[in-house]
C-alpha positions as CSV (number, residue, x, y, z in Angstrom):
1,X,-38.3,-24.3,51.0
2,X,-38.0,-21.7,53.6
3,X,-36.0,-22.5,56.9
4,X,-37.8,-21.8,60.2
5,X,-41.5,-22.7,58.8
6,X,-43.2,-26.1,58.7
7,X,-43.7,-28.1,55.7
8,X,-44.2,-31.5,54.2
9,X,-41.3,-33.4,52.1
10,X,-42.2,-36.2,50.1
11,X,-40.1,-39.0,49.3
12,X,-40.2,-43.0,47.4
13,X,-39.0,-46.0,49.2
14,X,-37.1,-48.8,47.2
15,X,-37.9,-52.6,48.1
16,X,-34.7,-54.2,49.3
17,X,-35.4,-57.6,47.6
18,X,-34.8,-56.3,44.4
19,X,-33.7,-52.6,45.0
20,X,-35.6,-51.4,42.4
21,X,-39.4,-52.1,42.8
22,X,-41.9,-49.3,44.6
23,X,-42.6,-50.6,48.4
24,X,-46.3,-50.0,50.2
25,X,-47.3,-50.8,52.8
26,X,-44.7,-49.8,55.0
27,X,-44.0,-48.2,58.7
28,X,-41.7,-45.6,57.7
29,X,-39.3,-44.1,60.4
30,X,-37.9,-40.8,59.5
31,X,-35.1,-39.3,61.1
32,X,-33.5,-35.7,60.8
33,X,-30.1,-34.2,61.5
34,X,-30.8,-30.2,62.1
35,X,-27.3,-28.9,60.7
36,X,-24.9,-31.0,62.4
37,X,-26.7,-32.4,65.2
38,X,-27.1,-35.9,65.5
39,X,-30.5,-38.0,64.2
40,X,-33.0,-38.0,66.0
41,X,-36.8,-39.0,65.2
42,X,-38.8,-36.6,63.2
43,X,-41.9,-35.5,65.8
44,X,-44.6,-36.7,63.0
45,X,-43.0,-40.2,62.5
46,X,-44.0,-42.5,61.2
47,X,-44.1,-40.8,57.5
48,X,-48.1,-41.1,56.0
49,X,-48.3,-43.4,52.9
50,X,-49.6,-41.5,49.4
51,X,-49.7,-44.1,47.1
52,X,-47.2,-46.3,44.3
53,X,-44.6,-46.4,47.3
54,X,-44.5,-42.6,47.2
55,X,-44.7,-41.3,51.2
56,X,-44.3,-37.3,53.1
57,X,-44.2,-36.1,56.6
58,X,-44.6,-32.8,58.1
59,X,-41.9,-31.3,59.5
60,X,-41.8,-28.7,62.1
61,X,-40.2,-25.4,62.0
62,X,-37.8,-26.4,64.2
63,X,-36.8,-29.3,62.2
64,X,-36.0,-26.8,59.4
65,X,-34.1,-24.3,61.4
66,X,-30.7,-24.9,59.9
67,X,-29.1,-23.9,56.8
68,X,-29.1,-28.0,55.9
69,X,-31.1,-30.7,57.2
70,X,-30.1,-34.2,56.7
71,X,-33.4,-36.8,56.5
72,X,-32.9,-40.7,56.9
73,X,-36.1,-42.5,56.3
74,X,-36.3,-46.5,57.0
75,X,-38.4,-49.3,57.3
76,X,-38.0,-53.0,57.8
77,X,-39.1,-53.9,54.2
78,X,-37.7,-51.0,51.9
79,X,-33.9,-49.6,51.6
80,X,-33.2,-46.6,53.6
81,X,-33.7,-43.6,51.9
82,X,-31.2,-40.3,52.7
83,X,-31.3,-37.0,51.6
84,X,-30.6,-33.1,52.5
85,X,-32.9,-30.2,52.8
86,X,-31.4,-26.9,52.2
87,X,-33.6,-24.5,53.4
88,X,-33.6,-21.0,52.3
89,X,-33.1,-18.3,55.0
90,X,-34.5,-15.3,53.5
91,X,-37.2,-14.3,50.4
92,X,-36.7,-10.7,48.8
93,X,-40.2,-9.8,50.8
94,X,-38.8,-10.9,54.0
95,X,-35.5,-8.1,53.0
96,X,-38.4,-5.6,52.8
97,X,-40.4,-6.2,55.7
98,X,-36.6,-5.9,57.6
99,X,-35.3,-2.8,55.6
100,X,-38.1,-0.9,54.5
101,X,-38.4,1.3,50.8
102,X,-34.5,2.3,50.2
103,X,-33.8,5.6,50.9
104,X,-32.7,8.3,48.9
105,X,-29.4,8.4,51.5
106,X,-27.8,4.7,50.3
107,X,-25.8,4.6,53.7
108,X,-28.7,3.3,56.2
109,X,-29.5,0.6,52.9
110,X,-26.1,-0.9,53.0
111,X,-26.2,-0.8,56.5
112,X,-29.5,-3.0,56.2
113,X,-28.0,-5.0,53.7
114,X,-25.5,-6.3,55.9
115,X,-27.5,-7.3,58.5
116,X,-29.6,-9.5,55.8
117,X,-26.4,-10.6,54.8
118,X,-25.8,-11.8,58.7
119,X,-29.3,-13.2,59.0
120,X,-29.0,-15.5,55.7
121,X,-25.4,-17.1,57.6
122,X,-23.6,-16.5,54.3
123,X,-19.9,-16.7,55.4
124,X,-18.7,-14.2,53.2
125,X,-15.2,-13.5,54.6
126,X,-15.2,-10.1,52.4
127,X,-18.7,-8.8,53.1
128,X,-17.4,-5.2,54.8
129,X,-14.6,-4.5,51.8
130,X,-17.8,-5.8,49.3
131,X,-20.2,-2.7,51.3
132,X,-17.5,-0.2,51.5
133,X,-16.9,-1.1,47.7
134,X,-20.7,-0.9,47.0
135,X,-21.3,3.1,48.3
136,X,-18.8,3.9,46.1
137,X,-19.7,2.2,43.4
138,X,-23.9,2.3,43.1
139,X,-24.9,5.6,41.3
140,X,-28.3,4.8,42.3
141,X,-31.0,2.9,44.8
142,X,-32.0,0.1,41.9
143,X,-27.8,-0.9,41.8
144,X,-28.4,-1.8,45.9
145,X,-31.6,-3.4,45.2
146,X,-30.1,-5.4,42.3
147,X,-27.8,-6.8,44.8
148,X,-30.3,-7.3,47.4
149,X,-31.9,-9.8,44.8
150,X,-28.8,-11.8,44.4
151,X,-27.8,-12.1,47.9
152,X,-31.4,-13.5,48.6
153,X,-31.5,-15.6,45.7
154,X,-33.2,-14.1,43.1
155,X,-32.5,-14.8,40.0
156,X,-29.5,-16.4,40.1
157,X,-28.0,-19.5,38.6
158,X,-25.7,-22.4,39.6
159,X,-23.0,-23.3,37.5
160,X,-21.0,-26.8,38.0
161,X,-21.9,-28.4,40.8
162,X,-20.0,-31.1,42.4
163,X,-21.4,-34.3,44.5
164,X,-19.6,-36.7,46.6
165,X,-20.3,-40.3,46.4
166,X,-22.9,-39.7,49.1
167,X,-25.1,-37.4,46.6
168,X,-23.5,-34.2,48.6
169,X,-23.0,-31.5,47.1
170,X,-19.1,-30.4,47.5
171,X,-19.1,-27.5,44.9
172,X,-20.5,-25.1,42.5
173,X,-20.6,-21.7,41.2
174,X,-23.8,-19.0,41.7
175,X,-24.1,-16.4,39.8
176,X,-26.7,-13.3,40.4
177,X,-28.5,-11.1,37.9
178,X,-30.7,-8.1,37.3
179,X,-33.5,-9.7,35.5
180,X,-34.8,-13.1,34.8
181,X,-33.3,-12.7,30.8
182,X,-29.9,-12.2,32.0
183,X,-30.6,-15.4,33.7
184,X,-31.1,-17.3,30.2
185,X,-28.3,-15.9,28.5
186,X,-25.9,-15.8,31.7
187,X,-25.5,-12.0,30.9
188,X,-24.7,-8.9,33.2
189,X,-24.0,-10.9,36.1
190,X,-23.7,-9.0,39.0
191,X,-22.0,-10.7,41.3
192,X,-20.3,-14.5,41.4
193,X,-19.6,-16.5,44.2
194,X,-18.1,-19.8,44.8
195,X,-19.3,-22.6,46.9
196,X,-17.7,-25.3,48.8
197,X,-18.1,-27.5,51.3
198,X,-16.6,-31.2,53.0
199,X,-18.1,-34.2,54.6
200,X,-17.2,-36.5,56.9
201,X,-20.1,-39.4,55.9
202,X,-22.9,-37.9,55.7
203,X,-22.3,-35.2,58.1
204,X,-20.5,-31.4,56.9
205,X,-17.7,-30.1,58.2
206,X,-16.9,-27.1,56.0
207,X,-19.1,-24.6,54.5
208,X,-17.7,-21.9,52.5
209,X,-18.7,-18.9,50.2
210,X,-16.1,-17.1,48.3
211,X,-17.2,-14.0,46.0
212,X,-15.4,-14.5,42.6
């Protein structure tokens, strides 16, 4: 799901006589909280009916311009149905389109990398330490790029995540690597960060992204 384009989520609503049975039929008011903003009504609401009690609405861009979205989606016959978006910020094309092809001189690529770094809102309290660490470190362009592809998300894995009793998530563990293989075998990681975050109900307070 990327953040800051429109798109459909689709969603089941739960008859509240028994809490268990598929409900049609129903006017379905869906609500959004953008980050931590309060609800408000979703601008295509009421939510269009597919079938078997299974419904989707389009949101807009702007209602997926947030590094979370909270969706709330009720109706006088069904229980109310609650659940997060966490849109993704940045795709390894959208790194090229705002980099370019690396450059033999690695300085004006870990430049770049930073700024992607800024654009995706990780928190990374260690990023500048992590660059200055990296032009020592990277022999050669595909060692920058290799990091590119785990800052952005890909392949990568998720290790031990935690929810709350809301369904939240409150931890986990990502790990980044070269190729899809090391993915599989959770081998040559390259880099390893650790992911935290608090709620008060259903809305976050804390966000934070530690590198292991």
């Amino acid at each position: 799901m990327k953040r800051n384009v429109a798109g459909r989520v689709s969603f089941r609503m739960i008859s509240s006589a028994d809490h268990f049975s598929s409900k049609t039929g129903e006017t379905v008011t869906v609500q959004v909280g953008i980050g931590t903003a309060a609800f408000q009504n979703a601008t295509n609401t009421p939510a269009t009916e597919k079938a078997s009690g299974f419904y989707n609405i389009l949101l807009t861009a702007a209602e997926r311009n947030a590094s979370f979205v909270d969706v709330k989606c009720s109706s006088s016959g069904a229980d109310t149905q609650a659940f997060c978006l966490y849109p993704e910020a940045s795709s390894i094309a959208d790194v090229v389109s705002l980099i370019g092809t690396p450059a033999a001189d690695v300085s004006a690529d870990i430049a770049a990398v930073k700024a992607v770094v800024d654009i995706t809102d990780w928190k990374v309290d260690t990023v500048d330490s992590n660059v200055d660490t990296l032009t020592t470190n990277l022999a050669t362009v595909d060692g920058i790029v290799d990091i590119i592809l785990a800052l952005v998300g890909v392949n990568n894995r998720v290790f031990t995540p935690v929810y709350n009793a809301n369904r939240k998530l409150t931890s986990c563990t990502i790990k980044g690597y070269p190729t899809a293989a090391d993915v599989d075998l959770d081998t040559n990681d390259i880099i390893e960060l650790d992911v935290t975050a608090t709620y008060t109900d259903l809305e976050m307070q804390t966000f934070k992204i530690e590198k292991v």
